[in-house]
C-alpha positions in Angstrom: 166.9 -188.3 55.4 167.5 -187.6 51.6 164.5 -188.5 49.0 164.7 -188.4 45.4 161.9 -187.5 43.2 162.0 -188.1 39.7 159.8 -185.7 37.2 159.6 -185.4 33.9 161.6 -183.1 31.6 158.8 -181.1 30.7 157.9 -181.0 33.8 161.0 -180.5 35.7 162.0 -177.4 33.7 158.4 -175.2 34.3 159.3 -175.6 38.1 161.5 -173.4 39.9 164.6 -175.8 40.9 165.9 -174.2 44.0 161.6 -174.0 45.8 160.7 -177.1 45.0 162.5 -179.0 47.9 161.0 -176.0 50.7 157.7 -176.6 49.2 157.5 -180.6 48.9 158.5 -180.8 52.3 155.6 -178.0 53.0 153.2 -180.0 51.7 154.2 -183.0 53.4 154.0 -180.8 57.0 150.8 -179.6 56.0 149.5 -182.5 55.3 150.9 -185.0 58.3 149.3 -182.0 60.2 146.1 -182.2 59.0 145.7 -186.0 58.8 147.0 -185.6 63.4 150.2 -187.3 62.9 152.4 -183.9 64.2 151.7 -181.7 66.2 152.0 -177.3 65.2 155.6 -177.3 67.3 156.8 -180.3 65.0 155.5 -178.7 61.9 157.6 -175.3 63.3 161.0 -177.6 63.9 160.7 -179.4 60.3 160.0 -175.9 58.4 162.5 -174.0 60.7 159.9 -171.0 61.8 161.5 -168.5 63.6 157.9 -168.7 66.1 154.6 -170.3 66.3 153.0 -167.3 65.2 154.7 -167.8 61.7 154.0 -171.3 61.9 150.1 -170.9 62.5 150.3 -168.5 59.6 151.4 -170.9 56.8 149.2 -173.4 58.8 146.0 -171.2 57.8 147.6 -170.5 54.8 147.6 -173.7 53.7 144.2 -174.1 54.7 145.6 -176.8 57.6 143.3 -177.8 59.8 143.0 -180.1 62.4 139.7 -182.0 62.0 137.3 -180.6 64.5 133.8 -182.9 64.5 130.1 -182.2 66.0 130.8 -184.4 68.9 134.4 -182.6 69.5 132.3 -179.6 69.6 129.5 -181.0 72.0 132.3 -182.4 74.5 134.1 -179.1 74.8 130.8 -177.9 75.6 130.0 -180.0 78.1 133.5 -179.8 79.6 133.3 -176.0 79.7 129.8 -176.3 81.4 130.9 -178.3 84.1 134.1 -175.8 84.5 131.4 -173.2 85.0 128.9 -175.0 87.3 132.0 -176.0 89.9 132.6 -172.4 90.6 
């Protein structure tokens, strides 16, 4: 898929031409990533990584995290407990 962004002259001539594709479709990796709509291996495959190593990298990087609550927290807790108290 091909999209067209329109800037302003101004604009358009402080950025660097040739990074500005790479880095829109960064942000919109990073940001699908962070909001749960891709997984890391999807973000790896759209940014063509070379490993998932390089692709947790810009991930921290770009300070992409997946949302991690109290209650997420709690029920990894509990889950690991009961892990424990089976053995």
């Amino acid at each position: 898929m091909e999209i067209t962004i329109e800037l302003p002259d101004n604009i358009a001539n402080q950025l660097q031409p040739t990074n500005i594709s790479r880095r829109i479709l960064e942000l919109i990796a990073a940001d699908d990533y962070r909001q749960g709509r891709i997984g890391a291996a999807q973000v790896r495959r759209m940014l063509s990584f070379s490993s998932r190593w390089e692709t947790y990298e810009f991930l921290k990087r770009e300070k992409a995290y997946l949302p991690y609550t109290e209650d997420d927290l709690e029920q990894d807790t509990q889950t690991i407990r009961n892990v424990i108290n089976q053995r």
